[in-house]
C-alpha positions, 0 to 999 in steps of 0.5 A, spaced: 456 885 773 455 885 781 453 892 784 460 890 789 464 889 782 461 895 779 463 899 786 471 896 785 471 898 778 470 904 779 474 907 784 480 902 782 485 907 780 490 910 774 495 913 773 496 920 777 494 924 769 486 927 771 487 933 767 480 935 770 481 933 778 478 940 781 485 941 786 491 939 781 488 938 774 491 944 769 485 944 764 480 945 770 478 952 770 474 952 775 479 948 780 484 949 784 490 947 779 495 946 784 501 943 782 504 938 787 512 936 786 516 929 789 519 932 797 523 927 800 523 919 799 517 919 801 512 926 800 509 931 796 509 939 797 505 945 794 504 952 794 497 956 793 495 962 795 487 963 798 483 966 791 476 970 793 473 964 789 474 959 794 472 964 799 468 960 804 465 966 810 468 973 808 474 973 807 477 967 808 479 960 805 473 955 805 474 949 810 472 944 805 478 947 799 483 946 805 482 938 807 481 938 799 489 940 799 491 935 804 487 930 801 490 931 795 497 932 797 496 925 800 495 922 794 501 924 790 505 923 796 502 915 795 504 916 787 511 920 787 512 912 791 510 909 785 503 907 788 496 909 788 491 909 794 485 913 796 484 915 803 480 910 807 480 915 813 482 922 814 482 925 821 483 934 820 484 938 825 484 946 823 487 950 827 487 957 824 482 960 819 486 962 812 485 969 810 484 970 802 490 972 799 495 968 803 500 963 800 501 956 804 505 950 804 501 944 802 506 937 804 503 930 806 508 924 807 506 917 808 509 915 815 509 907 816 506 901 811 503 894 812 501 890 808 495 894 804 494 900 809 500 906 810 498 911 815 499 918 813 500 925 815 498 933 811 499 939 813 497 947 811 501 952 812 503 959 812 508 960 807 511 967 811 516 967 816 515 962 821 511 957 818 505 957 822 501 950 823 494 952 819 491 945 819 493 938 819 490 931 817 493 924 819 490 918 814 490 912 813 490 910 805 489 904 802 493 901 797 489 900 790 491 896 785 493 901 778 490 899 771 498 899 769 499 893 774 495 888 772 
């Protein structure tokens, strides 16, 4: 097999299952074990409170748990449509540090598709009155075909 066929194989997608994903997978001890729920016809939310061992400087939530919750919440806004997709391009912009201790709202929803390639948008934020914008995400996800649609 072709290093290129092999790449394809390997990032071919299956059913939204992994039990073990560092963000949503319930039998990771050392993940996040976000559960993401359906919000709308086309997105996903969550809720996570920021843990001290995903601290990133004193105090605060490590920038890099913050885009894995967006990416992550892109891909079930994708699966909860019946589809599976990576995230071909993400551009993040965080607003405001998130203290340990915190409880956010994690959404994302695909906003237009064409073809292939669907553009998308995620958002962090502050579960308290108000709702303030923590960080954002727009994407592009490219649609991969499922083991179960061959």
């Amino acid at each position: 097999m072709s290093m290129k066929a092999d790449l394809e194989l390997s990032i071919r997608l299956r059913p939204k299952n992994a039990r073990t994903c560092y963000v949503c997978g319930p039998d990771n001890a050392r993940g996040l074990q976000v559960a993401f729920l359906a919000d709308g016809a086309h997105g996903s939310r969550a809720l996570y409170t920021a843990r001290p061992e995903h601290e990133g400087w004193p105090g605060l939530l490590h920038g890099g748990v913050t885009f894995s919750l967006m990416d992550e919440a892109l891909g079930w806004a994708v699966h909860f449509q019946g589809l599976y997709g990576v995230t071909a391009r993400i551009d993040t912009r965080f607003r405001w540090p998130i203290p340990i201790g915190m409880r956010v709202v994690i959404k994302a929803w695909t906003i237009d598709q064409r073809r292939r390639i669907a553009t998308a948008r995620a958002e962090v934020r502050a579960e308290a009155e108000g709702q303030s914008l923590l960080a954002e995400a727009d994407a592009t996800i490219f649609w991969q075909e499922s083991e179960n649609q061959k």
